[in-house]
Backbone and ligand atoms as CSV (ligand in chain L), in Angstrom:
chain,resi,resn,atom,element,x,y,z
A,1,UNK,N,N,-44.334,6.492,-19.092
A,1,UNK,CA,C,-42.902,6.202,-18.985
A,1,UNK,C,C,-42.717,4.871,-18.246
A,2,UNK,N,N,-41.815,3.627,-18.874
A,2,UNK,CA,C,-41.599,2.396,-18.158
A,2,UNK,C,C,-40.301,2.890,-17.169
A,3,UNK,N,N,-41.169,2.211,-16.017
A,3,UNK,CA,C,-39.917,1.704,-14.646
A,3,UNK,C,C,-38.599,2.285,-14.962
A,4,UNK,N,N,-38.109,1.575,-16.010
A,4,UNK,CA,C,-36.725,1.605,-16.885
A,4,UNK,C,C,-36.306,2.909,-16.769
A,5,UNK,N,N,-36.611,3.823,-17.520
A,5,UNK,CA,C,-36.561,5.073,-17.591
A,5,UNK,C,C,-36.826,6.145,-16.623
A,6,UNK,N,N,-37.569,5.886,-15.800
A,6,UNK,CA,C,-37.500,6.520,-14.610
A,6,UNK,C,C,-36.335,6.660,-13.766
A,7,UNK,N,N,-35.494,5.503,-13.857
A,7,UNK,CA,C,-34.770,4.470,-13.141
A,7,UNK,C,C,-33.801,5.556,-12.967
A,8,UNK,N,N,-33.350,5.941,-14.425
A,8,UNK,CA,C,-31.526,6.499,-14.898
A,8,UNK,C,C,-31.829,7.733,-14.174
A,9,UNK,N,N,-32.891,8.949,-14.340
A,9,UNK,CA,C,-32.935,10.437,-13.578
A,9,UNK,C,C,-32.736,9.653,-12.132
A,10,UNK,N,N,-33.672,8.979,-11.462
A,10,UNK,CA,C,-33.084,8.974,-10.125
A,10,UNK,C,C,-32.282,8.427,-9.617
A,11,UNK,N,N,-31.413,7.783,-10.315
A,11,UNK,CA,C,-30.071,7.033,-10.052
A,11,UNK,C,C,-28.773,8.466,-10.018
A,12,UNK,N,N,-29.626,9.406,-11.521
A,12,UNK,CA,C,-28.816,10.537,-11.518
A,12,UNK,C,C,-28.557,11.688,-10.159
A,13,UNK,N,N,-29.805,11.636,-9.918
A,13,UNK,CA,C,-30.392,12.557,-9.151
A,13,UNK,C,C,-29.454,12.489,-7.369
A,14,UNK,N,N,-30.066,10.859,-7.178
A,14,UNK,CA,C,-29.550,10.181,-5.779
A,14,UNK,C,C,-27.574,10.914,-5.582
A,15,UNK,N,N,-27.226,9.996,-6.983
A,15,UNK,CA,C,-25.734,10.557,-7.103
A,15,UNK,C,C,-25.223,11.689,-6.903
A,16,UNK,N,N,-25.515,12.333,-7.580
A,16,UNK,CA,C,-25.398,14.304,-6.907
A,16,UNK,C,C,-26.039,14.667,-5.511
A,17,UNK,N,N,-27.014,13.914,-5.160
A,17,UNK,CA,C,-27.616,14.517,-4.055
A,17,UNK,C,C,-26.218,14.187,-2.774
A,18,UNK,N,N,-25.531,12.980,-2.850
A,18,UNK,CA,C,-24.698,12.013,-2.021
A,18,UNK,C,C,-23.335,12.605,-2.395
A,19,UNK,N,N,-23.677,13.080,-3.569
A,19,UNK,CA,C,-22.078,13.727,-3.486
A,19,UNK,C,C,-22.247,15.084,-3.247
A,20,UNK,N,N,-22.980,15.807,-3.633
A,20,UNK,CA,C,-23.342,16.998,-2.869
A,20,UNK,C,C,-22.631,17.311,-1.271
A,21,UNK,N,N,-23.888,16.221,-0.228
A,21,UNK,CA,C,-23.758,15.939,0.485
A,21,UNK,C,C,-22.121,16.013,0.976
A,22,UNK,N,N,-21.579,15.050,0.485
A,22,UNK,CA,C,-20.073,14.762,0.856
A,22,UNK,C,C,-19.322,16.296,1.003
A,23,UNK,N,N,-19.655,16.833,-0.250
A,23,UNK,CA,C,-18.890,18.261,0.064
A,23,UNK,C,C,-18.943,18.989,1.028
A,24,UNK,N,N,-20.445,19.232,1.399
A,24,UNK,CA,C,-20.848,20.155,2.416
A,24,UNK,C,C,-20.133,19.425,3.128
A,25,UNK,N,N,-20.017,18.212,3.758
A,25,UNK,CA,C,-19.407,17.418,5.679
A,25,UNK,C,C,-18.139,18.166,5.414
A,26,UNK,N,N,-17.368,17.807,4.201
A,26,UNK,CA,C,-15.890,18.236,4.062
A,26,UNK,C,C,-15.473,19.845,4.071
A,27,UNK,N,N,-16.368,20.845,3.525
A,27,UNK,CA,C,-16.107,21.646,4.096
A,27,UNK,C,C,-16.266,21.959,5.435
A,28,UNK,N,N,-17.395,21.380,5.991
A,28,UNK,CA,C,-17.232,21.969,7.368
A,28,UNK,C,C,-16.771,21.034,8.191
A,29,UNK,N,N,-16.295,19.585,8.059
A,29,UNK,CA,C,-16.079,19.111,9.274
A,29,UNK,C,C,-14.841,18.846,9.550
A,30,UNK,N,N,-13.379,19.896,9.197
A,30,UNK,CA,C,-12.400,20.043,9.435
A,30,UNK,C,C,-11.877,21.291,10.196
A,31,UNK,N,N,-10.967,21.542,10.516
A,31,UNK,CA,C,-10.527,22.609,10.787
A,31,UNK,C,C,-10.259,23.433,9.995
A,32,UNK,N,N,-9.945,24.898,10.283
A,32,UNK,CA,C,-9.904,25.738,8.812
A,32,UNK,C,C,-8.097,25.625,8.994
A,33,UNK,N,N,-7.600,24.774,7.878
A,33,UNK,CA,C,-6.298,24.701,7.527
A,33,UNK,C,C,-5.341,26.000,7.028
A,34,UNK,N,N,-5.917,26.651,6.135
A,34,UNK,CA,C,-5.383,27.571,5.518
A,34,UNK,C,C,-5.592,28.496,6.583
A,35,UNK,N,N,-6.206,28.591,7.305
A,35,UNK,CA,C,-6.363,29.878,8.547
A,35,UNK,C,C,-5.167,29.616,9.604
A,36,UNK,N,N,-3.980,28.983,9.936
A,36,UNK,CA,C,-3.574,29.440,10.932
A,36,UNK,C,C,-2.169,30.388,10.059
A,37,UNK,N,N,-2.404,31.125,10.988
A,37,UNK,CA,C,-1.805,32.698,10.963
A,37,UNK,C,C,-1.673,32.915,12.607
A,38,UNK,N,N,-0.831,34.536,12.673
A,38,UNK,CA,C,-0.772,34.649,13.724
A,38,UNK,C,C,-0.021,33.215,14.915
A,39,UNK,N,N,-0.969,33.243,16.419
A,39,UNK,CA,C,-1.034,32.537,17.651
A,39,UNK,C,C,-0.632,31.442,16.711
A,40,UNK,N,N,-1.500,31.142,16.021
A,40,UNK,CA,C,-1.563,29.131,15.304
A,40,UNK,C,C,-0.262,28.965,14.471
A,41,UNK,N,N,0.323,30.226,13.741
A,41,UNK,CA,C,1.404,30.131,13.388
A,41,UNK,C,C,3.002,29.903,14.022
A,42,UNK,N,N,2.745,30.624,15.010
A,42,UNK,CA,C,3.883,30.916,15.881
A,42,UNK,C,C,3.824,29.430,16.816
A,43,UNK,N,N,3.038,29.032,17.058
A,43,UNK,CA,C,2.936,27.345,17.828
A,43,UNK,C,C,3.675,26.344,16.852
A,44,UNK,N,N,2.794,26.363,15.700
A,44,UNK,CA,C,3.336,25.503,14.667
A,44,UNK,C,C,5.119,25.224,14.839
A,45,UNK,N,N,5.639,26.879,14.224
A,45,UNK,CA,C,6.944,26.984,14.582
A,45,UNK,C,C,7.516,26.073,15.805
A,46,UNK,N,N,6.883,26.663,16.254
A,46,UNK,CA,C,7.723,26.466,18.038
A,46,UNK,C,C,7.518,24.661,17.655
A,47,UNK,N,N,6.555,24.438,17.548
A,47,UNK,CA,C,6.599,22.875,17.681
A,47,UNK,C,C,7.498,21.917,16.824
A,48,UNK,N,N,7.454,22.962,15.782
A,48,UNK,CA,C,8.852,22.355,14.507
A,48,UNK,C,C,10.001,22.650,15.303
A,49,UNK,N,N,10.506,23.267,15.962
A,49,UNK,CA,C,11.791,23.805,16.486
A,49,UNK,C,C,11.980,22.449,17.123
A,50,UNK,N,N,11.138,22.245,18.462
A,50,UNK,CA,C,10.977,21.337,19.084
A,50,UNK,C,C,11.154,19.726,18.617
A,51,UNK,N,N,10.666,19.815,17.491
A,51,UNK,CA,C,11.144,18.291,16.532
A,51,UNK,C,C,12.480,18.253,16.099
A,52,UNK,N,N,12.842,18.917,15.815
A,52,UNK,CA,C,13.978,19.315,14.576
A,52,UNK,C,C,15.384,19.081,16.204
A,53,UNK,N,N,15.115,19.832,17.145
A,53,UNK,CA,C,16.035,19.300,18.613
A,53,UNK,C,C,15.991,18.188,18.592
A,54,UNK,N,N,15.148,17.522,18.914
A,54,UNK,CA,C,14.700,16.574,19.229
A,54,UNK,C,C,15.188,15.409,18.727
A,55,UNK,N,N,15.248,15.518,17.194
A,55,UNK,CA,C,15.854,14.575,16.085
A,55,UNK,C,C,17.466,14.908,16.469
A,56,UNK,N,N,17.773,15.939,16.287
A,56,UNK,CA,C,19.056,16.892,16.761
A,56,UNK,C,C,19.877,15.966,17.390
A,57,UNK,N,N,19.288,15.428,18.386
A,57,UNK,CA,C,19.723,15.124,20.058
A,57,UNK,C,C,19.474,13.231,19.298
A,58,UNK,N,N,19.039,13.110,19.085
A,58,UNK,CA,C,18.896,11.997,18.598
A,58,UNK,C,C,19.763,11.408,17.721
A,59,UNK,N,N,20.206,12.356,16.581
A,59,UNK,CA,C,21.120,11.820,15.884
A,59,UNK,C,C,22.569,12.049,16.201
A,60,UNK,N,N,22.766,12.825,17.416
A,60,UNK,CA,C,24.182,13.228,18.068
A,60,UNK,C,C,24.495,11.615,19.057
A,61,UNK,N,N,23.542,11.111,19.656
A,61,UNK,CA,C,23.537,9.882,20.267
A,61,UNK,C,C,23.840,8.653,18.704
A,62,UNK,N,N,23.471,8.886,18.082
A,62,UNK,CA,C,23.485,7.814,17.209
A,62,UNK,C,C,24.948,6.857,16.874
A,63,UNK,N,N,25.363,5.552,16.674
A,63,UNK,CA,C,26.339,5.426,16.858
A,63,UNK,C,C,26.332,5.391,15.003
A,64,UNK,N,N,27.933,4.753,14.614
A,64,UNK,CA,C,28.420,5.342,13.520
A,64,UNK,C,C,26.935,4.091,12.150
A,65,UNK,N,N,27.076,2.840,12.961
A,65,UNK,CA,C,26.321,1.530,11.820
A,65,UNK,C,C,25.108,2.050,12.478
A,66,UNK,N,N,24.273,2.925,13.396
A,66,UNK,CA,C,22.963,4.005,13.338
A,66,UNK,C,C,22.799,4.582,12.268
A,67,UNK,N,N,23.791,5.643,11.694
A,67,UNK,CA,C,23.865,6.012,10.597
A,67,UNK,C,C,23.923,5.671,9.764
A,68,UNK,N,N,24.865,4.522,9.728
A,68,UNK,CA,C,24.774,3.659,8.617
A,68,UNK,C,C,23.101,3.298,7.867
A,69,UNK,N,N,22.797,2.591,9.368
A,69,UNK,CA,C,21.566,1.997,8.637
A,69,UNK,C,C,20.357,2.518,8.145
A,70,UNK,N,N,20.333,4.347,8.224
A,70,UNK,CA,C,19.507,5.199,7.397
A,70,UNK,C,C,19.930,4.971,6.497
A,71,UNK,N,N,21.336,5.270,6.340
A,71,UNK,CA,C,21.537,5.075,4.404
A,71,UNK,C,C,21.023,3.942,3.855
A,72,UNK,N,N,20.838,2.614,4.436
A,72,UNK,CA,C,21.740,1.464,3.766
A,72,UNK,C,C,20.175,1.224,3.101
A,73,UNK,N,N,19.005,1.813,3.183
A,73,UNK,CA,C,17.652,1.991,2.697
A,73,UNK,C,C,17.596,1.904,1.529
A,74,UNK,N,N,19.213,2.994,1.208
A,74,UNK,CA,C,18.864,3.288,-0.395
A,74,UNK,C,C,19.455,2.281,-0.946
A,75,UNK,N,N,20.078,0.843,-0.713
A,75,UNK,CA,C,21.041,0.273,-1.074
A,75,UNK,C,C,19.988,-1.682,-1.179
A,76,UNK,N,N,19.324,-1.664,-0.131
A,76,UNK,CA,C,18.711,-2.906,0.205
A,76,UNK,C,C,17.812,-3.186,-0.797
A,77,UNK,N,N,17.306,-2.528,-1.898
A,77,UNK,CA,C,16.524,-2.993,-2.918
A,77,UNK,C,C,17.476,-3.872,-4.054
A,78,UNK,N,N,19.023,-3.316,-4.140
A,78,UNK,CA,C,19.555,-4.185,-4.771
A,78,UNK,C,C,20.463,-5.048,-3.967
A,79,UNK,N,N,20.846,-4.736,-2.839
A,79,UNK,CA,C,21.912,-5.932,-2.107
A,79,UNK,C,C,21.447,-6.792,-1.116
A,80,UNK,N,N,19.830,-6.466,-1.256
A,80,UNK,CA,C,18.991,-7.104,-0.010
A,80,UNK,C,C,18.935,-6.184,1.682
A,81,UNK,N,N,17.927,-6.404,1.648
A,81,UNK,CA,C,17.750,-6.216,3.138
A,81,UNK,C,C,18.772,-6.056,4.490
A,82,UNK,N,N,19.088,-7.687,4.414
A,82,UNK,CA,C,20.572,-8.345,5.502
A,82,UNK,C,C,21.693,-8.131,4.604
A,83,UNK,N,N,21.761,-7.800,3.802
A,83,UNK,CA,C,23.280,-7.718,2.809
A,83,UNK,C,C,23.442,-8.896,2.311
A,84,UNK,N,N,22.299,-9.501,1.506
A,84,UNK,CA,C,22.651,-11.226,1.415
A,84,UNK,C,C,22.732,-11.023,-0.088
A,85,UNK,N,N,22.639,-9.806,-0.859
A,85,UNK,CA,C,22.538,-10.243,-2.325
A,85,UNK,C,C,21.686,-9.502,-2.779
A,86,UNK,N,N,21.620,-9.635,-4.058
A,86,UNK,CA,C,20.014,-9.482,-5.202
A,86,UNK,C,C,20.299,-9.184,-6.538
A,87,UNK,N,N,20.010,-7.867,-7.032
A,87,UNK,CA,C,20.989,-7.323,-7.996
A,87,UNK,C,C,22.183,-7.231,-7.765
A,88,UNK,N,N,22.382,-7.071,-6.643
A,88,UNK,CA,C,24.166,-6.568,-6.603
A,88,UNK,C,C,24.572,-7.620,-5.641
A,89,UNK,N,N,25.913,-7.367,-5.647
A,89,UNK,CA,C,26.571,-8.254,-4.990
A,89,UNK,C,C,26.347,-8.761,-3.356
A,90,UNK,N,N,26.791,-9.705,-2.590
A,90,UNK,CA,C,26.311,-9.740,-0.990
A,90,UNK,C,C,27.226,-9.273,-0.548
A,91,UNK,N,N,27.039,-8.324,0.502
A,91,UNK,CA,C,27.714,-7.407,1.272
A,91,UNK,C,C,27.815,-8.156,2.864
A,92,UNK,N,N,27.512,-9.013,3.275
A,92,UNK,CA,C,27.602,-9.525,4.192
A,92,UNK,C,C,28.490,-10.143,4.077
A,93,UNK,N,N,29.592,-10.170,6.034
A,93,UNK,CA,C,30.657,-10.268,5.882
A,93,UNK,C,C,31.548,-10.156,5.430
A,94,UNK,N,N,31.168,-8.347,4.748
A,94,UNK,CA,C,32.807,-7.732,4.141
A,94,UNK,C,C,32.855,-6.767,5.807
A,95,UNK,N,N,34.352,-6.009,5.349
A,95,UNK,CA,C,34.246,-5.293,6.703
A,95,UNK,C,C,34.232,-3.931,6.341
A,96,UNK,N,N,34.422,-3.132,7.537
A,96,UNK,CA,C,34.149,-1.950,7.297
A,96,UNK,C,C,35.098,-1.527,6.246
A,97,UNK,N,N,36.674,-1.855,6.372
A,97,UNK,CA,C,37.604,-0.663,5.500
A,97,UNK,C,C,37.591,-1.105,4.041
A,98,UNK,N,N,36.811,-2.936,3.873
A,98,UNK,CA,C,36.467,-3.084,2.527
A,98,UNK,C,C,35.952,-2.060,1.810
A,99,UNK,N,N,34.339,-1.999,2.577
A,99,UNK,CA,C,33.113,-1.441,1.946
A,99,UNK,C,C,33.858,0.002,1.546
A,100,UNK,N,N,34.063,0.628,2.124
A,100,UNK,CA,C,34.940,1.760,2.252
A,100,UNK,C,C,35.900,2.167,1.040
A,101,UNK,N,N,36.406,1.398,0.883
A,101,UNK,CA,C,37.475,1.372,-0.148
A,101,UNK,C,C,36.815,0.852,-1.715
A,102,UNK,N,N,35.980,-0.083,-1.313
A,102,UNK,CA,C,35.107,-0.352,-2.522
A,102,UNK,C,C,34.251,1.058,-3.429
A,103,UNK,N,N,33.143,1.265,-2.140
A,103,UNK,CA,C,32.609,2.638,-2.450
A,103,UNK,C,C,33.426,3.667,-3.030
A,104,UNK,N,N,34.559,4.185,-2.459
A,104,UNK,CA,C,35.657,5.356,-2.643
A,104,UNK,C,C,36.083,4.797,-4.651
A,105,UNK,N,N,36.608,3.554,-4.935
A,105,UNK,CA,C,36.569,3.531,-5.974
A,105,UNK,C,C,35.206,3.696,-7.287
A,106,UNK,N,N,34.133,3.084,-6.475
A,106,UNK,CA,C,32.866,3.835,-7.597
A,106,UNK,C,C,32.833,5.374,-7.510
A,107,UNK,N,N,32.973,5.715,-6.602
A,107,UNK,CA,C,32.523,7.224,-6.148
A,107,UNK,C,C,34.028,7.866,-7.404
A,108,UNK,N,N,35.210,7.044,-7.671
A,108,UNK,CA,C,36.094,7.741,-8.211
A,108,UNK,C,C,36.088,7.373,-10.254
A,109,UNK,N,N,34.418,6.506,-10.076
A,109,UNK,CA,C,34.444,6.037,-11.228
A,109,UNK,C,C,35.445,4.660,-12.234
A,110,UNK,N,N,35.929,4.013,-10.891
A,110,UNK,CA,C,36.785,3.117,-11.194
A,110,UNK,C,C,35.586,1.911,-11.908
A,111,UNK,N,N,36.059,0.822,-12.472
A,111,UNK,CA,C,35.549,0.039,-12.881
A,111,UNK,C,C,36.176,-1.293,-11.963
A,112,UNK,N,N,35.317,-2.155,-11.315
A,112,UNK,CA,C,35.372,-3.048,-10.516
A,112,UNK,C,C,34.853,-4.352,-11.110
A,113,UNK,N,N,33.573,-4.505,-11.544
A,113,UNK,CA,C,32.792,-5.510,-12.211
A,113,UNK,C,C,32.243,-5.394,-13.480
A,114,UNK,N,N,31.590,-6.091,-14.152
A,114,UNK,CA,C,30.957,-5.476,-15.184
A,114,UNK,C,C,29.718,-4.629,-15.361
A,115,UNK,N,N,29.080,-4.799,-13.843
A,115,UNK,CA,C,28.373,-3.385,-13.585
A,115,UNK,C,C,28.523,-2.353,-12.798
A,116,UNK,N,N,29.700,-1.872,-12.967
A,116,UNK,CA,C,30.564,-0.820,-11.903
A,116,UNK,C,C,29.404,0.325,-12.148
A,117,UNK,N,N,28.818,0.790,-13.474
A,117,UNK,CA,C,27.754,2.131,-13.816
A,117,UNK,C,C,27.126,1.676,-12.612
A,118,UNK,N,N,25.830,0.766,-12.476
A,118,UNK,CA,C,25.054,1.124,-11.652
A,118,UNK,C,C,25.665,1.360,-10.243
A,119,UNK,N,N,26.759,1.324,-9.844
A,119,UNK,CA,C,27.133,1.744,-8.463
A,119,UNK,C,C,28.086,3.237,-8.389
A,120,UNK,N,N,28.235,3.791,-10.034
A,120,UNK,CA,C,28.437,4.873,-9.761
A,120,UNK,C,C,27.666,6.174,-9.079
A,121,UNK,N,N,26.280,5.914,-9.559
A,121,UNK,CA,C,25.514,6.909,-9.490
A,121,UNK,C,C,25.414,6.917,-7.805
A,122,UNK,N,N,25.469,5.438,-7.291
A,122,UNK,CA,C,24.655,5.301,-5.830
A,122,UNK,C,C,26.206,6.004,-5.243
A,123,UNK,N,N,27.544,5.660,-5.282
A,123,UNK,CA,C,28.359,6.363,-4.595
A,123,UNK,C,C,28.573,7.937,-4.836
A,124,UNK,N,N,27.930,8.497,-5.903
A,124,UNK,CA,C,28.427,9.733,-6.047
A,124,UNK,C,C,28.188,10.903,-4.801
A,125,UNK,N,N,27.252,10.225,-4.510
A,125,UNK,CA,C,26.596,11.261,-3.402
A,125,UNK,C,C,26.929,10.773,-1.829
A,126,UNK,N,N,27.499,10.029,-1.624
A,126,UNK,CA,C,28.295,9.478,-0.614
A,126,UNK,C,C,29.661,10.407,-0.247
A,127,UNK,N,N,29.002,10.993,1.361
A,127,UNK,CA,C,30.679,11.606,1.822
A,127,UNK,C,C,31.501,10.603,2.226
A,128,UNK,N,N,32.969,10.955,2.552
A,128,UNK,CA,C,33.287,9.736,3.682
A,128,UNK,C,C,32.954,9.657,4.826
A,129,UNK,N,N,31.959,10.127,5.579
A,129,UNK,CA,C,31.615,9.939,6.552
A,129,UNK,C,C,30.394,8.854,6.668
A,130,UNK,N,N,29.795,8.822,4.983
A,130,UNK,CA,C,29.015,8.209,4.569
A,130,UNK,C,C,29.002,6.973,4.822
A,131,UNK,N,N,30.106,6.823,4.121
A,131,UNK,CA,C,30.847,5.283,3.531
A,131,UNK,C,C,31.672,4.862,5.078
A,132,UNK,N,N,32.142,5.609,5.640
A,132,UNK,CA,C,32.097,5.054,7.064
A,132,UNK,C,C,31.060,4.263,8.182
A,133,UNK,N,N,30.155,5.546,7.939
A,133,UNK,CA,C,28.903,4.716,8.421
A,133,UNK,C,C,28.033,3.885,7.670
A,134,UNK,N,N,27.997,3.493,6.616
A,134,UNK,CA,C,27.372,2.201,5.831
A,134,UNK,C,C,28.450,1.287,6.161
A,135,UNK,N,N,29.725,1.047,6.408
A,135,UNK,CA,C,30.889,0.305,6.243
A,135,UNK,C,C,30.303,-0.423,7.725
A,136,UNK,N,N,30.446,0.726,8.633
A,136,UNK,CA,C,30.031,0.060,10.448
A,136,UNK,C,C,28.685,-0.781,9.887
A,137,UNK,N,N,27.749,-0.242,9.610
A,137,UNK,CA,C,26.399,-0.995,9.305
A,137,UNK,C,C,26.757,-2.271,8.503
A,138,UNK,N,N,27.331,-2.393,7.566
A,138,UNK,CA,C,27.414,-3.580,6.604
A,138,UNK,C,C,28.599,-4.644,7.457
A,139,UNK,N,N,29.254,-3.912,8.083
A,139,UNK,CA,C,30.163,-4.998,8.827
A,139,UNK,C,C,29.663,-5.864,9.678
A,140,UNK,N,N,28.276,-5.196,10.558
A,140,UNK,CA,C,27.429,-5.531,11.765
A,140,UNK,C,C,26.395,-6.800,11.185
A,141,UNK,N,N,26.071,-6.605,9.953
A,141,UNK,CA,C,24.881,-7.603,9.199
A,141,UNK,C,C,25.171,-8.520,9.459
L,1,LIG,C1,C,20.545,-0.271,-8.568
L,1,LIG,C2,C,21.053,-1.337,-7.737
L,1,LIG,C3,C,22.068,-0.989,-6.676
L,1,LIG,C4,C,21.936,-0.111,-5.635
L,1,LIG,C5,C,20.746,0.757,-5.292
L,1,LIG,C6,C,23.159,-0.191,-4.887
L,1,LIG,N1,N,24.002,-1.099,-5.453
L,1,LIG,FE1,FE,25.839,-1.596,-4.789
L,1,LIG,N2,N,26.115,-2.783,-6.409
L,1,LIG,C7,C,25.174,-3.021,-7.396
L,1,LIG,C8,C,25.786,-3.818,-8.445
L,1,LIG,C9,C,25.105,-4.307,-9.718
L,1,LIG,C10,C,27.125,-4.049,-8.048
L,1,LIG,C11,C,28.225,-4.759,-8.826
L,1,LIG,C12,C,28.975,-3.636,-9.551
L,1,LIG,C13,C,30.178,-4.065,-10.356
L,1,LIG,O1,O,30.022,-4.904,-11.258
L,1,LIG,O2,O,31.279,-3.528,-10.089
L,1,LIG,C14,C,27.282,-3.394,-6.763
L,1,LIG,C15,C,28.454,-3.426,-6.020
L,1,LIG,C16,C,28.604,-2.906,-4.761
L,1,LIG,C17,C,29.771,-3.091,-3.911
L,1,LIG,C18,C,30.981,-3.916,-4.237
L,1,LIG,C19,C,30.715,-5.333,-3.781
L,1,LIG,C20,C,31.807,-6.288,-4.128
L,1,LIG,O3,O,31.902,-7.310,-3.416
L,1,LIG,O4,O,32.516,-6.057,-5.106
L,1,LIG,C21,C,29.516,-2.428,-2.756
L,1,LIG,C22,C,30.425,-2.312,-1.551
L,1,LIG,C23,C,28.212,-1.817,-2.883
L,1,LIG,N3,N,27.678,-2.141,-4.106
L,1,LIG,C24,C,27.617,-1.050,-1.901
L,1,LIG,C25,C,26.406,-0.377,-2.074
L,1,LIG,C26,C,25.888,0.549,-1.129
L,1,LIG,C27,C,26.528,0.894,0.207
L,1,LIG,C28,C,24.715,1.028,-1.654
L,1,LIG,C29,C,23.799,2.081,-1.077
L,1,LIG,C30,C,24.396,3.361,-0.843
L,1,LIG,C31,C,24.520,0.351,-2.932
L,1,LIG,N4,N,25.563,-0.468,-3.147
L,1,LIG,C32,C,23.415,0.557,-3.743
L,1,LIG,C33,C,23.878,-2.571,-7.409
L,1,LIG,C34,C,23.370,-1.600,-6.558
């Protein structure tokens, strides 16, 4: 048998042996995930409780353009980042009871521009408390 041919079985061989390998570390060199039950369960909880306050207390401090600027995430791929533009129009230096009144008409399906659709969908799901707090945020940019 030439070199050659020898070559491919232990190239085969090496490969399984290394991935083999890999499995065994991964089963054992984690914790057993699916095992907490019980004690490990009841912590878990408690520690989610503990986050979930936590955020709680956090978003009760938050002021109104705070809130805002979680939303405005969903909005900065087309109006930019700073409100300077992109797909959609620049929102910088409108004010709050603009934005407000703008939104309230997509959200009512009004037609504003010639692409009023794509801003229906984004206001539909907007409360007014929403559009209040994106309004504080977009006024602040
Ligand atoms: C898919 C892209 C896209 C997303 C996402 C988007 N917009 Fe728009 N927006 C547009 C376009 C396009 C227009 C122009 C619509 C028209 O012709 O009436 C517009 C218009 C507006 C206007 C009116 C501006 C003006 O001067 O007339 C406001 C206010 C606005 N968007 C706010 C928002 C807010 C707030 C969000 C996030 C909740 C958002 N938009 C998300 C594309 C988008």
């Amino acid at each position: 048998m030439s070199n050659a041919k020898l070559l491919v079985p232990i190239l085969i061989g090496s490969t399984a042996l290394l991935v083999g390998a890999r499995m065994v570390s991964w089963e054992t060199n984690h914790p057993p995930v699916g095992a907490c039950i019980g004690e490990c369960y009841q912590a878990y909880v408690a520690d989610q409780k503990v986050r979930e306050a936590a955020e709680a207390a956090l978003l009760a401090q938050a002021s109104p353009a705070d809130l805002g600027k979680r939303l405005y995430t969903g909005c900065a791929a087309c109006h930019g980042a700073g409100g300077e533009g992109g797909v959609g129009p620049r929102l910088q230096g409108q004010t709050q009871a603009a934005i407000v009144e703008m939104l309230t008409a997509y959200k009512n399906k009004e037609t504003r521009g010639a692409q009023s659709m794509l801003m229906w969908g984004q206001a539909a799901a907007l409360s007014t408390a929403d559009m209040t707090n994106l309004g504080a945020y977009i006024e602040s940019l």
